[in-house]
N, C-alpha and C positions, 0 to 999 in steps of 0.2 A: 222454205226460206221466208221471214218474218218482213211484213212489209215495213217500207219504210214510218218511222213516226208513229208505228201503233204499236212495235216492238215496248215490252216493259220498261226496258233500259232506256232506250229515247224517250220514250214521254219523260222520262226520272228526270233526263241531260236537259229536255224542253222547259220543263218545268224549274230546274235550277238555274237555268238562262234566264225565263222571265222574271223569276223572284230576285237574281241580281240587278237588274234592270228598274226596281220597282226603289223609290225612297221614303216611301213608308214602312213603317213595320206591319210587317204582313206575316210574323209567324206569332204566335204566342210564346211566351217564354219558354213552357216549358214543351210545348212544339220545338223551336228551335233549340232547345238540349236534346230532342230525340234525335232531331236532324241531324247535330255535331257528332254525336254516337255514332252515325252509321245510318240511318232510319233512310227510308225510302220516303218522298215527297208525297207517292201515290197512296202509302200507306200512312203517314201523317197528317195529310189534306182533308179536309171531306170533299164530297163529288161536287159541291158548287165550287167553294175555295178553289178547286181544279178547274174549273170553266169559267171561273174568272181571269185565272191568270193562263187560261188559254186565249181566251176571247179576247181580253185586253192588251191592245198595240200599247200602249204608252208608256 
């Protein structure tokens, strides 16, 4: 049984919570075309990009 928030899917749902939260553009265009396809965040992100919008409450 996969824990909680480290599962692939939840980080995916984490990470598309904080990026709607956020009012800057924070994907690049053509990031956010992968995204609307279908893309996974963990796989369009690089690994800071991800630790910023984990780390950042705002």
């Amino acid at each position: 049984m996969p824990v909680p928030g480290y599962d692939e899917d939840d980080l995916d749902e984490m990470l598309e919570e904080r990026l709607e939260k956020r009012d800057e553009q924070f994907l690049t265009p053509s990031q956010r075309e992968e995204y609307e396809n279908g893309g996974s965040l963990l796989d369009i992100l690089s690994e800071d990009d991800i630790h910023r919008l984990l780390n950042d409450e705002a």
